[in-house]
Kinemage of the C-alpha trace (Angstrom):
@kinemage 1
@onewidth
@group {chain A} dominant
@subgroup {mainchain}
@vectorlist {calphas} color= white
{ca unk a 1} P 223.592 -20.296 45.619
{ca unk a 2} L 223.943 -18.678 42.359
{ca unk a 3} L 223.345 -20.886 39.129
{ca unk a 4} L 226.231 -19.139 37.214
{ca unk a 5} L 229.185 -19.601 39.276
{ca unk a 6} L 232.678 -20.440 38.381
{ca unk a 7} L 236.027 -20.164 39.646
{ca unk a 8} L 236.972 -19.487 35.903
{ca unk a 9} L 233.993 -17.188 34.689
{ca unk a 10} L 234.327 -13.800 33.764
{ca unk a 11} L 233.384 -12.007 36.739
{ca unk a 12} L 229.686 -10.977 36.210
{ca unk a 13} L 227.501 -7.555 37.748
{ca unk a 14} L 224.877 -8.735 40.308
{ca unk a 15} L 222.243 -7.696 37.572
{ca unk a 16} L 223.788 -9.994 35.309
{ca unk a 17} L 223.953 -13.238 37.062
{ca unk a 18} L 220.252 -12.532 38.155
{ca unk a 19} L 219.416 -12.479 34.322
{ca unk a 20} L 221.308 -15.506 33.946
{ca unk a 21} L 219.831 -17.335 36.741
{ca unk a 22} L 216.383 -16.280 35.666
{ca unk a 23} L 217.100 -17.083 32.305
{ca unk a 24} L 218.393 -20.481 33.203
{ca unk a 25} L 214.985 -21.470 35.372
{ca unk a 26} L 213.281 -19.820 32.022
{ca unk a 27} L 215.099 -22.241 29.500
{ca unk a 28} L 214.133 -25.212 32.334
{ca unk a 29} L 210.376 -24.559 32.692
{ca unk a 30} L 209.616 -23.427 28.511
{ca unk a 31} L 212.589 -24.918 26.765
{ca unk a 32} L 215.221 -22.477 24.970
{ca unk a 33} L 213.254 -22.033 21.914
{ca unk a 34} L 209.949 -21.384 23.154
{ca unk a 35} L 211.311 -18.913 25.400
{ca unk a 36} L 212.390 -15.140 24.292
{ca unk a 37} L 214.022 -12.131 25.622
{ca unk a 38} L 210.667 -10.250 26.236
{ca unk a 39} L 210.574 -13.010 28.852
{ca unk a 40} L 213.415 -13.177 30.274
{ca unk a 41} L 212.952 -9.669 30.428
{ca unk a 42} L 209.655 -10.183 32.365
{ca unk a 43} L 211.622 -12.481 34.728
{ca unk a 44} L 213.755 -10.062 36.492
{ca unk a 45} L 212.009 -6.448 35.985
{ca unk a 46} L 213.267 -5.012 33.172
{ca unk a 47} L 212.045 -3.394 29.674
{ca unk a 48} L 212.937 -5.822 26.657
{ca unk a 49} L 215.062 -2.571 25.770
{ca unk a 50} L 217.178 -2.369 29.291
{ca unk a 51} L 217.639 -5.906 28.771
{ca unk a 52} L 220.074 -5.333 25.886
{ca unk a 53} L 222.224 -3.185 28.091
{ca unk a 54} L 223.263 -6.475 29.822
{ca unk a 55} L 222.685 -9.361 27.297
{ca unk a 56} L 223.340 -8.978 23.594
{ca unk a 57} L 221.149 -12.075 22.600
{ca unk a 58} L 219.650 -15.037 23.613
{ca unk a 59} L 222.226 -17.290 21.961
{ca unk a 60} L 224.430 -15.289 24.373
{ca unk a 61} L 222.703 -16.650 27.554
{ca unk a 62} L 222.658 -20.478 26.304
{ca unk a 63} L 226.340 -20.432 25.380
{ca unk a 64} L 227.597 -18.891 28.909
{ca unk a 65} L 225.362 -21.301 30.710
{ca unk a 66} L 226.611 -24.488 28.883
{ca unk a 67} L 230.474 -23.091 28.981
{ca unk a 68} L 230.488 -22.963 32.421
{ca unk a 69} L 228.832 -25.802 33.175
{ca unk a 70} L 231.487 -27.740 30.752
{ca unk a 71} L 233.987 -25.777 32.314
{ca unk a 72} L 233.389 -27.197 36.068
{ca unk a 73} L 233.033 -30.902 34.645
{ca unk a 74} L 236.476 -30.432 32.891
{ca unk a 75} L 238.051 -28.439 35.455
{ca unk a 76} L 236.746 -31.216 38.292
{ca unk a 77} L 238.061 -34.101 36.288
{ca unk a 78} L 241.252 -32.282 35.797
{ca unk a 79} L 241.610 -31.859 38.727
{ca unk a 80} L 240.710 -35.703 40.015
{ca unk a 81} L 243.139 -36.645 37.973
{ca unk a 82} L 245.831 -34.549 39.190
{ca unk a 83} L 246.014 -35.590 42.526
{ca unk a 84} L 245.804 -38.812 41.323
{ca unk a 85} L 245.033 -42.316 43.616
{ca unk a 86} L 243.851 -45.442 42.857
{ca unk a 87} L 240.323 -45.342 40.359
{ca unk a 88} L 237.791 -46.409 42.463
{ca unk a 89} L 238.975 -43.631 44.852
{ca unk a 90} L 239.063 -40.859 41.392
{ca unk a 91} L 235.752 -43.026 40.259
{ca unk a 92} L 234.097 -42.203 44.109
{ca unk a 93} L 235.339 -38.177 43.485
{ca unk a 94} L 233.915 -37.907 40.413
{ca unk a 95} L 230.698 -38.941 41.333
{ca unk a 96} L 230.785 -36.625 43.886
{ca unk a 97} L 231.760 -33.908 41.817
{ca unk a 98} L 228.516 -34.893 39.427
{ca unk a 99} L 226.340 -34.519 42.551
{ca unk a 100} L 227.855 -31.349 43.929
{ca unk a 101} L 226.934 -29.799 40.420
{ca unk a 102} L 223.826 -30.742 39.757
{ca unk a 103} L 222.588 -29.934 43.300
{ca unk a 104} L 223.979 -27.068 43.539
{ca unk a 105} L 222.905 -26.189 39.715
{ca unk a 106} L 219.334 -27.669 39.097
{ca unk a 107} L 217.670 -25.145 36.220
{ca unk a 108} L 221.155 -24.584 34.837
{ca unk a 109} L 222.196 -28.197 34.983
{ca unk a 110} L 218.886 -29.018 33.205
{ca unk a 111} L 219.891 -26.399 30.159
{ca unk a 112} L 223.284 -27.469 29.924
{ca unk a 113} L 221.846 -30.982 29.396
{ca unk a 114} L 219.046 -30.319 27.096
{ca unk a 115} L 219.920 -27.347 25.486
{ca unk a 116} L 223.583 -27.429 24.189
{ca unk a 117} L 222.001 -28.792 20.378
{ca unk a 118} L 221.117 -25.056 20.130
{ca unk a 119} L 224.502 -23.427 20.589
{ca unk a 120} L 225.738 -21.622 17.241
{ca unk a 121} L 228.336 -23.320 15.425
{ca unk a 122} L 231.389 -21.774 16.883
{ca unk a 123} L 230.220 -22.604 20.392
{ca unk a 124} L 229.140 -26.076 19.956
{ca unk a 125} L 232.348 -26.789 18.272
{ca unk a 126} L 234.269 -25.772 21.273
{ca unk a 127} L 231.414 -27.187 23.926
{ca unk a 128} L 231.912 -30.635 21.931
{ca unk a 129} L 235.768 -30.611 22.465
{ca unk a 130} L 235.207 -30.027 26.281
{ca unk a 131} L 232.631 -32.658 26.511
{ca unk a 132} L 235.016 -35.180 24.211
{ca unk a 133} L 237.797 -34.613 26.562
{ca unk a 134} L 235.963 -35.408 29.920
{ca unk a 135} L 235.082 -38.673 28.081
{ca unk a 136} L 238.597 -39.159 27.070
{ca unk a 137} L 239.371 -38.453 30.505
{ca unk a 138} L 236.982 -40.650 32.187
{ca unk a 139} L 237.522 -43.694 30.182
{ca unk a 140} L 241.464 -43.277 31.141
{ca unk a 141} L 239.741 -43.822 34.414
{ca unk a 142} L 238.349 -46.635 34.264
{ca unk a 143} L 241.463 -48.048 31.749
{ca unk a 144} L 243.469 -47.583 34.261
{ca unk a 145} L 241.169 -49.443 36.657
{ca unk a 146} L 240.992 -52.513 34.533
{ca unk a 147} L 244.653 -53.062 33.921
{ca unk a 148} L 245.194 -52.738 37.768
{ca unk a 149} L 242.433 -55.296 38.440
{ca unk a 150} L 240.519 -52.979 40.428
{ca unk a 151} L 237.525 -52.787 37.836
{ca unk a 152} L 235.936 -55.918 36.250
{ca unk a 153} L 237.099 -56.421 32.649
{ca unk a 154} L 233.537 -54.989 31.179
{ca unk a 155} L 232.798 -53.055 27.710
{ca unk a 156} L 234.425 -49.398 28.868
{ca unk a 157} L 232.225 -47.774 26.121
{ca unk a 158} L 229.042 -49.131 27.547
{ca unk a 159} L 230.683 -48.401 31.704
{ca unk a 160} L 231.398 -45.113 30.473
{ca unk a 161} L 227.945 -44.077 28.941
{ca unk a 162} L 226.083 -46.194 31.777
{ca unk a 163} L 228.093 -43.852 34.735
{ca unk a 164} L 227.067 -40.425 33.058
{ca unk a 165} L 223.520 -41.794 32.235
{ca unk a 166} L 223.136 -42.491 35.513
{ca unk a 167} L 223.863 -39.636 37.488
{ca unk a 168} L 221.704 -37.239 34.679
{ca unk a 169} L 218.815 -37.092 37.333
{ca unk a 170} L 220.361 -36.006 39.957
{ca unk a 171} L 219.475 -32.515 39.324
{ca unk a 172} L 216.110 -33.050 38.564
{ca unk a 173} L 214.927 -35.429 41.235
{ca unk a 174} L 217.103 -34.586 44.392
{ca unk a 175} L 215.317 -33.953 47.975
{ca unk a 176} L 217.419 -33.608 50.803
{ca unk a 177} L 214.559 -34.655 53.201
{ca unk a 178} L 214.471 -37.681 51.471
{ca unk a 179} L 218.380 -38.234 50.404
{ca unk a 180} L 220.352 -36.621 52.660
{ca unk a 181} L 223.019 -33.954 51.687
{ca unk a 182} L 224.688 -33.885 48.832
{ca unk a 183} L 227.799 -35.478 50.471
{ca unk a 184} L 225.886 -38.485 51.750
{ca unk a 185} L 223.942 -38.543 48.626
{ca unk a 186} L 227.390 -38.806 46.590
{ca unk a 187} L 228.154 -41.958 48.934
{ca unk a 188} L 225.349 -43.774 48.385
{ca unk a 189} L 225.922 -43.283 44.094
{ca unk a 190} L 229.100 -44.143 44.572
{ca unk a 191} L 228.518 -47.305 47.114
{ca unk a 192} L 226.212 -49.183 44.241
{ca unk a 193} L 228.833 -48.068 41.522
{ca unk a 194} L 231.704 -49.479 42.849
{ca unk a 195} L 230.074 -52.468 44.694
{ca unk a 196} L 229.015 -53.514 40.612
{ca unk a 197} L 232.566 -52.435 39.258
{ca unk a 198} L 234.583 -54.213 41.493
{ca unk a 199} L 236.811 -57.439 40.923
């Protein structure tokens, strides 16, 4: 599966999302500094100078991989919370959702993680403002889940942080030999969540 895929991307030339995906497992292996266009470059083929007919910059790579990645966390939460149910059942799909990603995204996952402190300004601002409304969004979760008595009356800053830290190595530590599928994987997360959460 392709690293750089979105339901709400700009649709992208095959050439393109091979630079991206290369440039993603670049970024993963050297870090985004350390690593330059000559190499990216060297990654799929091409002439630093036939690069540029594809990608304007650098910069340019980071910010599409961390948008989009932001983009399928806040479009899966939206979602979650649109069809609504109980919050141990939109707790159990977000988890899910976290899993699906990050298996499904490993080197990109690992950028949009590690990376994001190198966005220019006018991207982090906006890549901040998706990442403070999943929060936002995700604490209304498990709000919700208190008041109903479904979640034990705990600190919902310290649930909140704990649930994200916890699924961060996902993409870096996954094997389906030894974990399953994603799906069953996603279970099991969920299982020891909610079996800690519950009244």
């Amino acid at each position: 599966m392709s690293l750089i895929l979105t339901s709400k991307a700009r649709p992208m030339s095959e050439r393109k999302t091979k630079i991206m995906d290369a440039a993603a497992a670049l970024f993963k292996e050297k870090g985004y500094a350390a690593s330059s266009m000559r190499d990216i470059a060297e990654r799929v083929g091409l002439e630093p100078s036939s690069l540029y007919n594809h990608i304007h910059s650098k910069s340019e790579i980071l910010k599409d991989i961390c948008m989009v990645n932001a983009a399928l966390f806040v479009d899966g939460i939206t979602c979650i919370r649109e069809e609504g149910g109980s919050s141990t059942e939109q707790l159990r799909k977000l988890i899910q959702l976290h899993v699906d990603i990050a298996t499904a995204r490993g080197s990109s996952i690992t950028v949009f993680n590690d990376e994001w402190r190198h966005l220019d300004s006018e991207s982090l601002v906006e890549f901040l403002k998706m990442r403070k409304f999943y929060e936002k969004s995700l604490r209304a979760i498990l709000e919700e889940g208190i008041r109903c008595g479904e979640i034990r009356d705990c600190n919902v800053q310290v649930m909140l942080l704990s649930m994200i830290s916890s699924l961060r190595w996902v993409h870096e530590y996954y094997r389906p030999e030894k974990m399953g599928d994603p799906q069953t994987l996603g279970c099991a997360i969920a299982d020891l969540w909610l079996s800690g959460l519950s009244t």
